[in-house]
One Martini backbone bead per residue (centre of mass of N, CA, C, O) as a GRO file, in nm:
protein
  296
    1UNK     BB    1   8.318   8.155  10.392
    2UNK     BB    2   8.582   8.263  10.355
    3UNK     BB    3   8.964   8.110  10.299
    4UNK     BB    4   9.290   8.161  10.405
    5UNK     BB    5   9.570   7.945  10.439
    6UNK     BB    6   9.890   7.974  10.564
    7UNK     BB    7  10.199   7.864  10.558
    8UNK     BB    8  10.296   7.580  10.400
    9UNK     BB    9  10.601   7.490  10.497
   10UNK     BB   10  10.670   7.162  10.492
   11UNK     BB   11  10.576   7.177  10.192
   12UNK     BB   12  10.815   7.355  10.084
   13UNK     BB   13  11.022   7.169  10.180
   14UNK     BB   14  10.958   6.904  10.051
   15UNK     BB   15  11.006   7.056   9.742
   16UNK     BB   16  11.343   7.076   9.797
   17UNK     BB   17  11.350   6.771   9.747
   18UNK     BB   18  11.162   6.682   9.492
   19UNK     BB   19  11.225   6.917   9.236
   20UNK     BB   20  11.446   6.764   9.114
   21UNK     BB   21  11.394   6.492   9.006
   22UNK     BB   22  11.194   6.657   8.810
   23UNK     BB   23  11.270   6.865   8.664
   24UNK     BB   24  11.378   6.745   8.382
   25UNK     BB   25  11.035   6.632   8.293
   26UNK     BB   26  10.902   6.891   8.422
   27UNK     BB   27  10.675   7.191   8.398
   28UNK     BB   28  10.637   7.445   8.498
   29UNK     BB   29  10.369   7.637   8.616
   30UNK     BB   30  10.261   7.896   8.562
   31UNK     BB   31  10.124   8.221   8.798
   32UNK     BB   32   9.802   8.234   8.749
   33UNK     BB   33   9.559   8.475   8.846
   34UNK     BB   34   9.183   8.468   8.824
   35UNK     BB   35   8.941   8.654   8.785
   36UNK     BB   36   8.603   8.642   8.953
   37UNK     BB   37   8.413   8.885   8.937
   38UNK     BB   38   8.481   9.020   9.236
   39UNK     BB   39   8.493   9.202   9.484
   40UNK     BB   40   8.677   9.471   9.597
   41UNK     BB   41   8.900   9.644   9.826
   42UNK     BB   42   8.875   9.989   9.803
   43UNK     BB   43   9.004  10.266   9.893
   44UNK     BB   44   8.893  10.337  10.199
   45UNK     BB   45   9.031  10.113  10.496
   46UNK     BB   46   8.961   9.988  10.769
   47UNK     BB   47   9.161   9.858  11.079
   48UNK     BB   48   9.065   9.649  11.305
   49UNK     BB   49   9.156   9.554  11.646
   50UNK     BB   50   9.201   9.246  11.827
   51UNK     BB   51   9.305   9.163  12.127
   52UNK     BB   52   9.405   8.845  12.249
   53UNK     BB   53   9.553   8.857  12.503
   54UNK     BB   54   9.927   8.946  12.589
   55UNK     BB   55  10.036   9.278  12.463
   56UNK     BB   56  10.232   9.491  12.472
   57UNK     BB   57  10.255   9.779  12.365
   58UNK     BB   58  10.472   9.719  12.179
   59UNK     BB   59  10.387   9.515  11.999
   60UNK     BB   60  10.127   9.712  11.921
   61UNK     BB   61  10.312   9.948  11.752
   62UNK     BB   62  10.435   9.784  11.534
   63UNK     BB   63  10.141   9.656  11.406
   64UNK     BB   64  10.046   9.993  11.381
   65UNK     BB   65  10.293  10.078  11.198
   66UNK     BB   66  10.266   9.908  10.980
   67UNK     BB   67   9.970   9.994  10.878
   68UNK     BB   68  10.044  10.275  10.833
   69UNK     BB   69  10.291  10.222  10.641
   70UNK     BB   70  10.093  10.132  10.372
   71UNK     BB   71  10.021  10.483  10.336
   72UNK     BB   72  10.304  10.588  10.342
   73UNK     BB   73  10.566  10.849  10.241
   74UNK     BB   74  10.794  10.885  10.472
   75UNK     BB   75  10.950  10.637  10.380
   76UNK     BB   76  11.196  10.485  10.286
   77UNK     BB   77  11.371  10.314  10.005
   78UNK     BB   78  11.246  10.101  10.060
   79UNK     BB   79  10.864  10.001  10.122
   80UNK     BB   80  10.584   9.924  10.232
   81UNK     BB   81  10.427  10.106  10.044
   82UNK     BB   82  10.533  10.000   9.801
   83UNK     BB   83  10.451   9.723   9.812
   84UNK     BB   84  10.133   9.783   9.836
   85UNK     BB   85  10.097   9.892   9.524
   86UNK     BB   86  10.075   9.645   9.394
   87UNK     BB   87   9.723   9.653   9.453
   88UNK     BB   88   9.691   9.853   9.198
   89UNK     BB   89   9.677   9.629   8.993
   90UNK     BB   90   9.454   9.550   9.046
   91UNK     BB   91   9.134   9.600   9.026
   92UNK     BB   92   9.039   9.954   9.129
   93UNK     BB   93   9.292  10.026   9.235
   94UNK     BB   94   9.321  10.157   9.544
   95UNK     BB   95   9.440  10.096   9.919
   96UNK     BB   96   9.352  10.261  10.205
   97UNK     BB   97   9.461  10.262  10.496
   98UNK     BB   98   9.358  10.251  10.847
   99UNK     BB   99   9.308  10.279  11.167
  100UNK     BB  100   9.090  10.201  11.383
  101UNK     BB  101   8.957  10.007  11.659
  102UNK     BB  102   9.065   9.908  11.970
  103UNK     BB  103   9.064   9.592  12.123
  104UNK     BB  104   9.079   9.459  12.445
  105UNK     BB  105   9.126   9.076  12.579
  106UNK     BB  106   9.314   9.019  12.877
  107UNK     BB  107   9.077   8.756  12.988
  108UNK     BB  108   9.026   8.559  12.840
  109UNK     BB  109   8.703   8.503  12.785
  110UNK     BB  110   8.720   8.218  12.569
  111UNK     BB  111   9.000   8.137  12.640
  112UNK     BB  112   9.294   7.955  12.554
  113UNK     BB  113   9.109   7.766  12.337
  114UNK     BB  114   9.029   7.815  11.999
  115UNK     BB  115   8.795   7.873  11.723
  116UNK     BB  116   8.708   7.987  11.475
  117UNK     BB  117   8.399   8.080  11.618
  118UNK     BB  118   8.554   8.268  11.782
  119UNK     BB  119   8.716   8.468  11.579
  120UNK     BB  120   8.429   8.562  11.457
  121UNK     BB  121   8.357   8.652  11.803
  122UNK     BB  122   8.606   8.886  11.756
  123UNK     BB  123   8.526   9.013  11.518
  124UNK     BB  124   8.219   9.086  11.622
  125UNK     BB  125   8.293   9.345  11.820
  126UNK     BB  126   8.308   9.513  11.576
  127UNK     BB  127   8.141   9.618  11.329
  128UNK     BB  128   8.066   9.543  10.981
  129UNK     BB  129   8.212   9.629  10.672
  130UNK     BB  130   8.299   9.708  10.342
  131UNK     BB  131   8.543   9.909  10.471
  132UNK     BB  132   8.654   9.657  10.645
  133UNK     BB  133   8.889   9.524  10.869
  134UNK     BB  134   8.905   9.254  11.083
  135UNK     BB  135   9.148   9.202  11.351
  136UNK     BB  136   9.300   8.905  11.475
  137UNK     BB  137   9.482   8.857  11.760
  138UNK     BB  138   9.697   8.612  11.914
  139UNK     BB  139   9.855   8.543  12.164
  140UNK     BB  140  10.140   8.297  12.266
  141UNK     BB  141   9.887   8.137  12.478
  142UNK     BB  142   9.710   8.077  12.222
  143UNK     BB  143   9.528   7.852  12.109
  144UNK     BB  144   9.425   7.750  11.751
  145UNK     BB  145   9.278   7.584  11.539
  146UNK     BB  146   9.535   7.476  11.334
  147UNK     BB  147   9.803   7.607  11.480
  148UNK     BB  148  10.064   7.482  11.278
  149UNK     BB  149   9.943   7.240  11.115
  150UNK     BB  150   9.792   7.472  10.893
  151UNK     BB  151   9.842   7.759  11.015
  152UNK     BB  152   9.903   8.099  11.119
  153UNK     BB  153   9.613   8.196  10.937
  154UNK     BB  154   9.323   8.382  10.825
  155UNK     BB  155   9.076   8.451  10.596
  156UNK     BB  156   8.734   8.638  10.596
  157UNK     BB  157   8.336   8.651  10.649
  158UNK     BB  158   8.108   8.735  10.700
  159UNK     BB  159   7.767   8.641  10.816
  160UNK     BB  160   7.466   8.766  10.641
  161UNK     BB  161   7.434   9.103  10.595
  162UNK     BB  162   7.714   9.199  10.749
  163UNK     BB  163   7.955   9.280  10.518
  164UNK     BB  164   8.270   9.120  10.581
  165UNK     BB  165   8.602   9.165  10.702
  166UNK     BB  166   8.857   8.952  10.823
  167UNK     BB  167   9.107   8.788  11.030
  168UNK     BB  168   9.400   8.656  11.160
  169UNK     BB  169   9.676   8.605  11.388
  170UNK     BB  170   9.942   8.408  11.536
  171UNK     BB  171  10.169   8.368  11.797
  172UNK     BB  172  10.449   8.154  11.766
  173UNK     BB  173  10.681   8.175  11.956
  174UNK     BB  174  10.609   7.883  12.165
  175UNK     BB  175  10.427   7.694  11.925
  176UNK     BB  176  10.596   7.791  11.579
  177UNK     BB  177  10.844   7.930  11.483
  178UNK     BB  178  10.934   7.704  11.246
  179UNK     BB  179  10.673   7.823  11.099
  180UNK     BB  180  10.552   8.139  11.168
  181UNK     BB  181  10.862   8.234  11.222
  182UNK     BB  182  10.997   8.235  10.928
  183UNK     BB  183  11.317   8.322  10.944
  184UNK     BB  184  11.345   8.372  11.272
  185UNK     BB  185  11.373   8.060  11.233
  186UNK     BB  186  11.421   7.769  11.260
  187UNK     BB  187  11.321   7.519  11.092
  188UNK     BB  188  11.169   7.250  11.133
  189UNK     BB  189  11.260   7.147  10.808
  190UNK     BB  190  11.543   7.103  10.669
  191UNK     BB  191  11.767   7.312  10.641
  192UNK     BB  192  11.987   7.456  10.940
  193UNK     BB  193  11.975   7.792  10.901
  194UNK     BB  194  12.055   8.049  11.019
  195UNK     BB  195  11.879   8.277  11.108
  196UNK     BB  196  11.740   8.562  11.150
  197UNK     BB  197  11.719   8.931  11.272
  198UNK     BB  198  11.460   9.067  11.391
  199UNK     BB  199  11.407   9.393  11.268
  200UNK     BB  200  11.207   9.440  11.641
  201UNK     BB  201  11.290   9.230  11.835
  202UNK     BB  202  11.049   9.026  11.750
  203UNK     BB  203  10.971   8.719  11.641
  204UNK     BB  204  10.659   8.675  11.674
  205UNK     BB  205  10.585   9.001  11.586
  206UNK     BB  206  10.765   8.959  11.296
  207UNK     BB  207  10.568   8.732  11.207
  208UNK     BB  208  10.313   8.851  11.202
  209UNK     BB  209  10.404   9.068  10.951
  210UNK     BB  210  10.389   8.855  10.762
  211UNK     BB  211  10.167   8.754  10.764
  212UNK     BB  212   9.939   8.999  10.764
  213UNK     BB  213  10.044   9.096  10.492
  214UNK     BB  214   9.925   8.878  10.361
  215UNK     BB  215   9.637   8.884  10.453
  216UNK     BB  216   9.586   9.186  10.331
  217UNK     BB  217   9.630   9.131  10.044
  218UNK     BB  218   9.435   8.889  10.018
  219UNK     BB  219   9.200   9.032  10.094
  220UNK     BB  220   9.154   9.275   9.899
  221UNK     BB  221   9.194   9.075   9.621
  222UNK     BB  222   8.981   8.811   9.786
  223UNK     BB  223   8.723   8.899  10.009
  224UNK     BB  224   8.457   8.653   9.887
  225UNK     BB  225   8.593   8.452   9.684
  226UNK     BB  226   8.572   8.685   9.421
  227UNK     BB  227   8.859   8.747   9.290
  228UNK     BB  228   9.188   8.666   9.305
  229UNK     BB  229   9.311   8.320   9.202
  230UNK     BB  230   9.447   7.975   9.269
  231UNK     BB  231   9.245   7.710   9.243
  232UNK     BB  232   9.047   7.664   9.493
  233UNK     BB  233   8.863   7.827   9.704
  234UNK     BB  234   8.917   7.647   9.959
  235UNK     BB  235   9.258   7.648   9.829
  236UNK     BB  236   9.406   7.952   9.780
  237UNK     BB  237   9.616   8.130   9.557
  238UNK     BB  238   9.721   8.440   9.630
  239UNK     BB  239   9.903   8.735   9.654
  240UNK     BB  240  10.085   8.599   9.872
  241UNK     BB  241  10.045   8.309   9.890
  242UNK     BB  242  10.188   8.254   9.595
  243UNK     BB  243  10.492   8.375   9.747
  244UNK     BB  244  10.606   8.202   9.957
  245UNK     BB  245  10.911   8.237  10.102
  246UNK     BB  246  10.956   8.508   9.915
  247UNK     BB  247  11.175   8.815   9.978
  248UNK     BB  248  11.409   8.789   9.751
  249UNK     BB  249  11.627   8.729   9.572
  250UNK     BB  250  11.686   8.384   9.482
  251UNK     BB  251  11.458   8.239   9.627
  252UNK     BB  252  11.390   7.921   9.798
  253UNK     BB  253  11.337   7.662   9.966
  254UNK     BB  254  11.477   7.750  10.261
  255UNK     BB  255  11.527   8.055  10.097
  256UNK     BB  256  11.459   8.409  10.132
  257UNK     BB  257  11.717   8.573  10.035
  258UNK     BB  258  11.791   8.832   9.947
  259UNK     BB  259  11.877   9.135  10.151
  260UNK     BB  260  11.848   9.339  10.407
  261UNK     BB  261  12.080   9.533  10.664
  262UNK     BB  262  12.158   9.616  10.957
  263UNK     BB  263  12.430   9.769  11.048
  264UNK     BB  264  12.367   9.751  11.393
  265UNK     BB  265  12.201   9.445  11.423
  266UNK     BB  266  12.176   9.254  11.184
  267UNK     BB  267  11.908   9.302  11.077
  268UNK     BB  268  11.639   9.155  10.858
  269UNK     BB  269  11.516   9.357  10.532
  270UNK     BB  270  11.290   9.524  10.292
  271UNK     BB  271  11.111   9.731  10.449
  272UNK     BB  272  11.032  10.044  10.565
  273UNK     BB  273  10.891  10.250  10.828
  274UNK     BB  274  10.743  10.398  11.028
  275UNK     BB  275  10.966  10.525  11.295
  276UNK     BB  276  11.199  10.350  11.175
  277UNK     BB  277  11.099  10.110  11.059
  278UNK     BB  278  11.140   9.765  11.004
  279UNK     BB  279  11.066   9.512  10.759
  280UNK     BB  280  10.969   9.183  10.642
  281UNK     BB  281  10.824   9.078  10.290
  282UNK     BB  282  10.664   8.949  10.121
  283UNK     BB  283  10.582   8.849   9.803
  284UNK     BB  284  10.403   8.971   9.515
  285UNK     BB  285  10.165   8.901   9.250
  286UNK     BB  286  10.189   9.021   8.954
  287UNK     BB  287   9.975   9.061   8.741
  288UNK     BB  288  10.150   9.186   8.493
  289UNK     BB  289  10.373   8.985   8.494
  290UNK     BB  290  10.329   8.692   8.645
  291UNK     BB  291  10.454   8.736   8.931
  292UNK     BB  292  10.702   8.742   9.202
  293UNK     BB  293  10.726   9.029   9.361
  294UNK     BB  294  10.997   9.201   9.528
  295UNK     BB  295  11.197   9.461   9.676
  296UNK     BB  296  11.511   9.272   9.644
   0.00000   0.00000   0.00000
């Protein structure tokens, strides 16, 4: 089962005050992500949701409408779309995305403390397939091994015959805002600049879409760990956790960059998507530049 753990940020916060120390004397090393000769998801992919614990409407139309705007048109530039063409450049072509099956769980089935063992047994709740991705969302009362210690979310893969791809993240609002919905809380550590404005009015579920996306595209064109990755397997830098924390340009460790500002609320974002929605979203590694290309 493929796997990987994003937003390792204390350690990017730490990045930023021992960088300096050396940078005089060691040269950054390129960011080259490697083509492992493996499957990548391309064409038409479904992904279906599977929401558990309690999720208002609203929470689940911004995540419903951001999933849209990924392959939508009708979004001015910057657009969620113009991020997503960044994977069309990956080999294989493009994923056009579009929303299947959302399963609501809001009876915590399975309690409120999960194992990866769980989020797998609620990925397969609708059937796994090569071209869909199950994404399991876990409401801001639920607590999942290891989230916030060292992950906000992971992709990975079916065990079995039903070769598929699911995803995880979990809402951080009131278990690690400063960890998994940074920027729009302050950091756990390191210099404590004030947060940006939440581009959705809801921190943990605009922070979800920070993760999300990341994972969306690491799904993509890493779904079984033999796709674009640099780094071990078990720990690899993909398509956008290798651009962590940086949204604009100037980006550095514990600033997310210049970015752009809706005029009217002050909420900080970087792409369009339908419905009027504004997202702030990761950086993507370009293959063809070997670079973290931002939308702004």
């Amino acid at each position: 089962m493929a796997s990987s753990s994003i937003y390792r940020f204390a350690i990017l916060l730490l990045f930023c005050f021992i960088t300096p120390l050396f940078s005089a004397v060691v040269e950054e090393q390129p960011l080259v992500l490697k083509y492992h000769n493996g499957v990548l998801l391309k064409g038409n992919v479904t992904v279906n949701l599977i929401w558990y614990g309690q999720f208002s409407p609203a929470q689940r139309s911004i995540i419903v409408d951001f999933i849209n705007s990924l392959s939508s048109k009708r979004a001015p530039v910057p657009s969620a779309a113009t991020w997503w063409q960044t994977t069309e450049k990956y080999r294989g072509g493009s994923s056009t995305l579009k929303v299947g099956h959302q399963i609501l769980h809001e009876q915590y089935t399975l309690g409120k403390i999960l194992k990866t063992s769980h989020l797998l047994a609620l990925a397969s709740k609708t059937n796994f397939a090569m071209d869909s991705i199950n994404v399991v969302l876990t409401s801001k009362d639920v607590a999942v091994d290891r989230f916030c210690m060292s992950r906000c979310g992971t992709h990975g893969s079916s065990r079995g015959s039903a070769k598929g791809t699911y995803i995880w993240v979990g809402n951080s609002e009131t278990q690690c805002p400063g960890q998994c919905a940074w920027p729009f809380h302050q950091p756990i550590y390191g210099p404590q600049t004030p947060p940006l404005v939440a581009p959705n009015g809801d921190v943990g579920v605009d922070g979800m879409i920070i993760n999300l996306a990341t994972l969306l595209a690491n799904t993509v064109t890493n779904p079984f760990n033999s796709g674009y990755y640099q780094g071990p397997p078990t720990a690899p830098l993909e398509a956008a956790s290798a651009c962590t924390g940086k949204f604009g340009t100037g980006s550095y460790p514990g600033y997310p960059g210049r970015v752009l500002a809706d005029k009217a609320t002050g909420a900080s974002f970087n792409a369009h998507g339908v419905n009027g929605r504004k997202y702030l979203l990761p950086a993507m590694w370009d293959p063809q530049t070997n670079a973290c290309k931002t939308l702004v």
